[in-house]
C-alpha positions in Angstrom: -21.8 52.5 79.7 -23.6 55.0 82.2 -24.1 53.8 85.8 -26.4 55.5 88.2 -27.5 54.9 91.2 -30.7 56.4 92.9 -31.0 57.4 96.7 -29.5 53.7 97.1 -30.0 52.9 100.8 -29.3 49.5 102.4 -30.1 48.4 106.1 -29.9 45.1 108.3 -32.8 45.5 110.4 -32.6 48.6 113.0 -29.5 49.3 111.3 -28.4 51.1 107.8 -25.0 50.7 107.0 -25.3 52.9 103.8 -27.5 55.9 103.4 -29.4 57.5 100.1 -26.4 57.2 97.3 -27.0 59.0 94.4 -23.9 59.4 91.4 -24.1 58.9 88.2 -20.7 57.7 86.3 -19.7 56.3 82.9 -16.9 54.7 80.8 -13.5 56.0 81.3 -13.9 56.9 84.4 -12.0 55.3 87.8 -13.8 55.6 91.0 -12.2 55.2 94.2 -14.0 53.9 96.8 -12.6 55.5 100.6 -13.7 55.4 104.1 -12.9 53.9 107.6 -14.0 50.1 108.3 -17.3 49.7 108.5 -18.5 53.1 106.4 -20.2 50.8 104.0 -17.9 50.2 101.2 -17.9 46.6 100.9 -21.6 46.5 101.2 -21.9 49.1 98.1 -19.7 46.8 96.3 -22.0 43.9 96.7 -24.9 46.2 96.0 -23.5 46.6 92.4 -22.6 43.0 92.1 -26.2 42.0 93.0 -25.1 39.8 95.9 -27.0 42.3 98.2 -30.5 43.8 97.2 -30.9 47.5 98.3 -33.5 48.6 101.3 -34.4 51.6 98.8 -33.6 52.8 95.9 -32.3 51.8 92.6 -29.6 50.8 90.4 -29.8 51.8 86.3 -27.6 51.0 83.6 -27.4 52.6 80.4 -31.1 54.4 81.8 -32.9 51.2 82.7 -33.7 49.8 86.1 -31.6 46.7 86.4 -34.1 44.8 89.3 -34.0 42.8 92.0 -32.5 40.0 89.6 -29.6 41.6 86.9 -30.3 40.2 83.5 -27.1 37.8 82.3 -26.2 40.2 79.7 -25.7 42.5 82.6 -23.6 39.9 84.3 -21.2 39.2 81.8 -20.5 42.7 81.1 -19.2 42.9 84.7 -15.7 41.6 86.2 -16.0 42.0 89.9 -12.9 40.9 92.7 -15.3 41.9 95.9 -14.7 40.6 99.5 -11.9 38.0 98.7 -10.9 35.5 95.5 -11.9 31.8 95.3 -10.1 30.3 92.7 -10.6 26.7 91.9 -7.0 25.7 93.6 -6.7 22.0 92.0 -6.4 24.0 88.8 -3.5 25.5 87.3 -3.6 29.6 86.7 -3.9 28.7 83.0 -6.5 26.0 83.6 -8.5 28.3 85.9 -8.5 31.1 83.5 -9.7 29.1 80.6 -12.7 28.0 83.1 -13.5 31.6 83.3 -13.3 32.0 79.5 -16.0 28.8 79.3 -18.4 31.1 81.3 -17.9 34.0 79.2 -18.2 32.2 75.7 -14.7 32.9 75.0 -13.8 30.1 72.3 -10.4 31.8 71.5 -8.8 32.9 74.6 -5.4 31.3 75.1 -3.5 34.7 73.6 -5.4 36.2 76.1 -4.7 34.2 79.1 -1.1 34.1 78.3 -0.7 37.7 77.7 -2.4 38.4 81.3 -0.4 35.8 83.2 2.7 36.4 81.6 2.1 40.0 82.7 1.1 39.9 86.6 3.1 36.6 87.4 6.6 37.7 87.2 8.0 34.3 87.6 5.1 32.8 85.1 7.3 30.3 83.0 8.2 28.3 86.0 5.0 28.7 87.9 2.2 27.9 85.3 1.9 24.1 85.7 1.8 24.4 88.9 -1.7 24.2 90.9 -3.3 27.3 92.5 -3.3 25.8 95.8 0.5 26.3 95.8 0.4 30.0 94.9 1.3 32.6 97.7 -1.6 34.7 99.0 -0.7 37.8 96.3 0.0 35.3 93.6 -3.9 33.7 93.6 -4.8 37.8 94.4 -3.4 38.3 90.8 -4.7 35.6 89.4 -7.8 36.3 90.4 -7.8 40.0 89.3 -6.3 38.2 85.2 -10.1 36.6 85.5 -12.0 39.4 86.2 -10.6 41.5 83.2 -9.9 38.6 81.1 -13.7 39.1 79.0 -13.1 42.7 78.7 -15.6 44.2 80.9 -17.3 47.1 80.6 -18.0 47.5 84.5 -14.9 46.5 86.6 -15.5 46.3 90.6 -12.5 45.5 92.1 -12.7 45.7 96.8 -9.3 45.7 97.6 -7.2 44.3 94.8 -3.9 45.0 96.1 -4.2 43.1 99.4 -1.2 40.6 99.7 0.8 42.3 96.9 4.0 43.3 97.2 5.2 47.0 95.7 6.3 44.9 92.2 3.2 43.5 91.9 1.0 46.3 92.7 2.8 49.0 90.6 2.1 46.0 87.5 -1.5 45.9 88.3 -1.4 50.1 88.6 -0.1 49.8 85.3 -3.3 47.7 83.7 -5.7 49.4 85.4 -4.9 52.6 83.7 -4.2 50.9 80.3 -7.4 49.1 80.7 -9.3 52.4 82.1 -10.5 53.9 78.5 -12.6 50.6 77.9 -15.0 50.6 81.0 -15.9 52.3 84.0 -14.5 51.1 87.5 -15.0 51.2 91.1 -11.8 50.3 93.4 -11.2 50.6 97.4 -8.2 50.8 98.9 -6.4 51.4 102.3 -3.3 52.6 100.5 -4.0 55.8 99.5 -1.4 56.2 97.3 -2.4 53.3 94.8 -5.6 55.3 94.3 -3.4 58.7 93.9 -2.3 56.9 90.6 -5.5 55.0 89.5 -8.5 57.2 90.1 -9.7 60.1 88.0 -13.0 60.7 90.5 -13.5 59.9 94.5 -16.9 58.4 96.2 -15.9 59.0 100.3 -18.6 57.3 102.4 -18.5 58.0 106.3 -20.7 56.7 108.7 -22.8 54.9 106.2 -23.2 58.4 104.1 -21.3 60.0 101.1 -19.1 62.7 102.1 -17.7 63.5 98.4 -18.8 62.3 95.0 -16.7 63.7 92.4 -13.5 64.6 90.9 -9.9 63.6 92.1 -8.9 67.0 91.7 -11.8 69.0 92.6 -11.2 66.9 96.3 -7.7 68.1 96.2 -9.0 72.0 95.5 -6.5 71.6 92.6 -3.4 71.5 94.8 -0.7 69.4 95.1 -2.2 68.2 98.4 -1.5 64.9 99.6 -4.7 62.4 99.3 -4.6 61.2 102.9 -4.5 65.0 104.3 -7.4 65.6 102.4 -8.9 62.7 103.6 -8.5 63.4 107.2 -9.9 67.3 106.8 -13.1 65.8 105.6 -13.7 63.0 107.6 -11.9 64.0 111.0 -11.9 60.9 112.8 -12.6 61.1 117.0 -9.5 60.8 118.6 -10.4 58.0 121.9 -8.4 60.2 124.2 -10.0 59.2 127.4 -7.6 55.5 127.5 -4.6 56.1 129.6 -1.4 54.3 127.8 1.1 55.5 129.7 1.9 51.6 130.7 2.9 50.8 127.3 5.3 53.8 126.9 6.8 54.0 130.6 10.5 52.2 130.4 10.6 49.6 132.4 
């Protein structure tokens, strides 16, 4: 699968919250997605999820223009966790996940579903009869994350997967993303640098609506062991609001 996108610009009105995106990348490789809140992450996400139509510009896969309207056959080769999960919580995990596997034409899917749970729920045994709705916040997050790669996608979109997981969890989803990274081509944000250290092979920075870097991890890092958030803060350097006066919240009292 290739991806590219064409001087991709989307605004609301007066305002454009992302500005002339051009990359092109294909299977195999991991993109992470970085910038400060608001630099127009989430809104490229839904961009290639087709929940959002661009201002300007285009999206092609495999060399043809995908529309205003992405084909089904698009759709199903996509798993996507964007903004947040909503799970069907009067279902069970395995329940839910053989929902998702009714979309996707999956007649044979129990191995699969099993497999996938048994793998991100570490207490699955004693927790798979039980309804969503009584599943912690990073317990429906990874439940959610089993449906999106539970058809084998070839495009994987995942904003913010590791919100609500704890270190265990996280370093177990690490640890499928990088298994599963051969077969397709994914884009993943993060606040926490350091799970995109370990997942991404190549780096989209957007800052104030427009890309700052597209390209490799290591070509970001000037091939040195330099730290990813260092790097990060050279590029961007965020404005310091030094004009406040706190001194009431550090005077003793």
């Amino acid at each position: 699968m290739e991806l590219t996108l064409q001087h991709l610009t989307k605004s609301f009105g007066p305002k454009t919250v992302l500005r002339d995106l051009s990359l092109t990348a294909q299977t195999g490789m991991c993109v992470g997605v970085l910038g400060r809140n608001g630099a127009g992450k989430s809104t490229l996400f839904n961009l290639l999820t087709n929940v959002l139509l661009p201002s300007s510009g285009q999206i092609l896969l495999d060399g043809q223009p995908l529309g205003e309207t992405f084909p089904v056959a698009v759709k199903r080769r996509m798993g996507a966790l964007v903004n947040q999960a909503y799970l069907v919580e009067q279902l069970t995990p395995e329940e839910y996940l053989r929902f998702v596997a009714r979309i996707y034409d999956l007649p044979d899917a129990q191995t699969r579903i099993e497999s996938l749970l048994a793998h991100l729920l570490e207490d699955y045994d004693a927790v798979r009869h039980k309804r969503l709705s009584s599943f912690s916040t990073g317990m429906k997050q990874k439940v959610a994350i089993a449906s999106c790669l539970l058809h084998r996608p070839e495009l994987l979109i995942l904003d913010e997967p590791f919100n609500g997981l704890d270190v265990f969890s996280a370093e177990s989803v690490l640890a499928l993303l990088n298994s599963y990274r051969p077969q397709a081509l994914t884009f993943v944000s993060s606040h926490n640098l350091a799970h995109i250290e370990k997942v991404a092979t190549h780096l989209l920075v957007i800052d104030e609506s427009e890309v700052k870097y597209w390209g490799a991890m290591q070509d970001f890092l000037n091939g040195q062991q330099a730290f990813l958030g260092d790097a990060l803060l050279q590029l961007i350097h965020p404005a310091a609001n030094t004009n406040q006066d706190l001194t009431w919240l550090t005077t003793q009292r």
